[in-house]
Residue, then its C-alpha position, 0 to 999 in steps of 0.5 A: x500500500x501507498x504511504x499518505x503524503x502529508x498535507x501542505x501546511x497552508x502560511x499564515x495570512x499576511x504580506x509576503x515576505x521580502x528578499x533579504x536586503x535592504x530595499x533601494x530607494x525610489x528614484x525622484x522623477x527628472x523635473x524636466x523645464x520647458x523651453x524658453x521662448x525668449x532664448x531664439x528670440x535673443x539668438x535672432x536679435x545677436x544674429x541681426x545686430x551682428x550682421x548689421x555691424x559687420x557690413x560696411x555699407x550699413x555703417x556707411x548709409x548711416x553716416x549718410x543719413x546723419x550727414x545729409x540730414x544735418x547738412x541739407x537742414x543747415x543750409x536750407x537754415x544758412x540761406x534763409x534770412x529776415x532781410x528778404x521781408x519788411x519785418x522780421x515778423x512778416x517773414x511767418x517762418x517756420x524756424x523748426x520746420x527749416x532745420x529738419x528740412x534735411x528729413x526730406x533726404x536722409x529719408x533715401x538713405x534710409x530707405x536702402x538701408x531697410x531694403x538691403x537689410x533684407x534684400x541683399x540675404x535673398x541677392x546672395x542666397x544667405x536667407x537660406x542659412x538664416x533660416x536654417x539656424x531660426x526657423x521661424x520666420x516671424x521670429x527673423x523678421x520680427x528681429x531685423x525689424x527691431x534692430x534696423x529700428x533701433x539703428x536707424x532711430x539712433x542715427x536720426x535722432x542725432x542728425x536730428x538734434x545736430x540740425x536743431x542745435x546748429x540752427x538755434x546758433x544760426x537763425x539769430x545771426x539771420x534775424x530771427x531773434x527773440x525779439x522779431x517774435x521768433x524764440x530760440x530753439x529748445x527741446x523745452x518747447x513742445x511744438x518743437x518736441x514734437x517735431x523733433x521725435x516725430x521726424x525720427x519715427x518718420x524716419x524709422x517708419x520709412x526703413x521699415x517700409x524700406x524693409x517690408x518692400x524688400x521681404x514682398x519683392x525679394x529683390x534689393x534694386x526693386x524695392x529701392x526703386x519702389x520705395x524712391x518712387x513712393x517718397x519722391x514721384x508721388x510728392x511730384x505728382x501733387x505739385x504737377x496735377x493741375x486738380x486742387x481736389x486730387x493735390x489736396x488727396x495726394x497731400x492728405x492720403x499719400x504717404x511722404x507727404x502726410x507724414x511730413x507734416x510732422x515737422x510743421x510747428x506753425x499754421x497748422x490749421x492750414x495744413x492739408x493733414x495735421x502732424x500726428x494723423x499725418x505720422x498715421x498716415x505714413x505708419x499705416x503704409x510702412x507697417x501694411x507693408x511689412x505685415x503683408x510681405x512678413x504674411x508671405x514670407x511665412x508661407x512661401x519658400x525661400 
């Protein structure tokens, strides 16, 4: 006969036992930061300012700009004097509109420095490698924007106060002193504040418009003749219609001469548009400019 197998002796109920060791401790998550949004856009201004202080002819345009602005507002300041009238108060001259009268030409140089900012980079294919290294081209133009801003406002800025200080010298030489009813020059003065600033966001309005051409076009030499023909043909064009209604228009409604009226510190009442809606008007045309080609350049190749 078969021996009985004993019964299996059941364990009592509880947890199982550990293996015999210490236990290892849980390892704490990796605490992982989400990328920062600001460091491409640090990348792209760096990149932008490199390349705008690496090429001599951006140094150069902006020279010229200060230079020209200065020295057309100087002379236009030099040859202009109260013994051309009957009185000195007679003459109703706009002293602080005679200084920056230099605006009306470092506008130029200005407006090929926006558009070779941009321009030049699709002449010699570098658009490429640009956006290679930032993808995102709203990032990329939105960057050259603010550097080509600060750059410009910078050179304006100074032209703009060397052509106020050399005329407050100047124009009491000419007559138009303090007691003819014409007082010095001075930033203190709001009316010539207002000049002042307002034709240095003339001037960086129109390198932007200058840029945004260039992003449309894709091509430097289009966009320079594009532009010189909106800041100089059209202006033309108001003084050539024989139409009183269509000059007043253009003068209202075209941008360099609205936004030119900046600059006017009296009779304004008698201007077509007044100096701030004028600044409107020429702002509305450079930022469309740039928001429609900076639309186009995020979709379509390089």
């Amino acid at each position: 006969m078969r021996r009985a197998r004993p019964a299996l002796r059941a364990h009592p109920a509880g947890p199982a036992p550990h293996p015999a060791g210490p236990s290892p401790r849980a390892r704490p998550a990796l605490r992982t930061q989400p990328p920062l949004r600001v460091q491409p856009a640090l990348r792209a201004l760096h990149a932008e300012w490199t390349k705008l202080r690496t090429l001599p002819s951006n140094w150069l345009l902006l020279a010229a700009t200060v230079v020209l602005t200065f020295a057309v507002g100087t002379a236009a300041v030099s040859s202009v004097s109260t013994r051309e009238c009957a009185s000195a108060a007679a003459c109703h001259e706009d002293t602080v509109k005679l200084a920056l009268t230099g605006v009306w030409l470092g506008q130029a140089t200005v407006l090929v420095l926006g558009a070779l900012s941009m321009g030049a980079e699709y002449g010699t294919g570098t658009v490429r490698t640009t956006l290679t290294a930032i993808p995102r081209r709203a990032t990329v133009l939105a960057s050259k924007a603010a550097v080509l801003a600060a750059a410009t406002g910078i050179a304006a800025g100074t032209a703009i106060l060397a052509s106020l200080v050399t005329a407050r010298w100047i124009l009491p030489i000419n007559g138009f002193t303090p007691e003819a009813g014409y007082p010095l020059l001075s930033l203190t003065d709001t009316p010539t504040l207002r000049a002042a600033l307002g034709s240095t966001l003339c001037l960086i309005l129109i390198a932007l418009l200058g840029l945004g051409l260039a992003v449309l076009l894709r091509d430097s030499a289009a966009a320079i003749t594009t532009g010189l023909g909106v800041l100089y043909v059209v202006p033309l064009l108001s003084d050539l219609l024989g139409s009183p209604t269509w000059k007043d228009r253009l003068e209202r409604w075209a941008p360099i001469p609205a936004g030119l009226a900046i600059r006017a510190t009296k009779d304004l009442a008698r201007l077509p548009i007044g100096p701030w809606p004028g600044l409107g008007v020429l702002a509305a045309y450079a930022l469309g400019v740039l928001l429609v080609g900076g639309a186009i350049f995020t979709r379509r190749d390089a």
